[in-house]
N, C-alpha and C positions, 0 to 999 in steps of 0.2 A: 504494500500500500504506500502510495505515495501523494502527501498533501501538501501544499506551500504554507498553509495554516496549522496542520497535526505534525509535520514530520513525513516518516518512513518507516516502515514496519514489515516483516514478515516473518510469519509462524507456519509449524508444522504439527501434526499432529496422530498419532499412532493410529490405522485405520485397519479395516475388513475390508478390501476393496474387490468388488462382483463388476466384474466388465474392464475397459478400458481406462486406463487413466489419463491424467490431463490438470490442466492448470485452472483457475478460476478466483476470480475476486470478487468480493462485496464490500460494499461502505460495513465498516468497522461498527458505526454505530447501531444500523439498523439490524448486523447481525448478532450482537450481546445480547439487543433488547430480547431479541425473541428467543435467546439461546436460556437468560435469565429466567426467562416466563418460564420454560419447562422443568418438569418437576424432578428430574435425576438428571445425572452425567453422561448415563447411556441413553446414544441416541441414534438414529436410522435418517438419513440424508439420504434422499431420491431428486436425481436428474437425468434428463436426457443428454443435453448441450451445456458448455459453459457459455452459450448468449440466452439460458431459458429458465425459466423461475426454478427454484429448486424448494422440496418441502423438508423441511426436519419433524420427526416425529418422533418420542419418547421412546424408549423399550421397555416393555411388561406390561403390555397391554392398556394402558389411559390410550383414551381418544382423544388427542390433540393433537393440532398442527399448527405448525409455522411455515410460511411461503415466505421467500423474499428473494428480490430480483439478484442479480447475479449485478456487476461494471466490467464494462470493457477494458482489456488489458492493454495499452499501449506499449509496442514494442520497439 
C-alpha cells in the first residue's frame, strides 16, 4: 500500500490457498473495519479476480459476511 498521506505498507499473511495465486490490494481502512466486525481470527476469503469484490466470511458456521472492493495495483 502506498499513500502520500498514510505512508507505505505491506503485509503477509499465513494462508490455505485453493486455486491460483496472485496479488491484490485494498484500502487499509475499509478492510480492518470489516475484518474487526467479524467474530474470530479464522476466516474464509472468496474471489474470482483481483479487479472483483471479494467476500470474507467467519469459520464455524455464523452467517456473516463482509464484501469489499479490491484497488488497482499500479505497477
Amino acid at each position: 500500500m502506498e499513500s502520500p498521506d498514510l505512508g507505505s505498507a505491506k503485509e503477509s499473511m499465513a494462508a490455505e490457498i485453493q486455486g491460483e495465486s496472485g496479488d491484490i490490494a485494498f484500502n487499509v481502512k475499509y478492510l480492518m473495519d470489516g475484518l474487526k466486525a467479524l467474530p474470530n481470527n479464522d476466516i474464509q476469503m472468496q474471489l474470482n479476480a483481483s479487479t472483483q469484490p471479494v467476500i470474507f466470511t467467519p469459520l464455524g458456521g455464523l452467517k456473516m459476511t463482509y464484501l469489499v472492493m479490491p484497488v488497482q495495483i499500479r505497477q
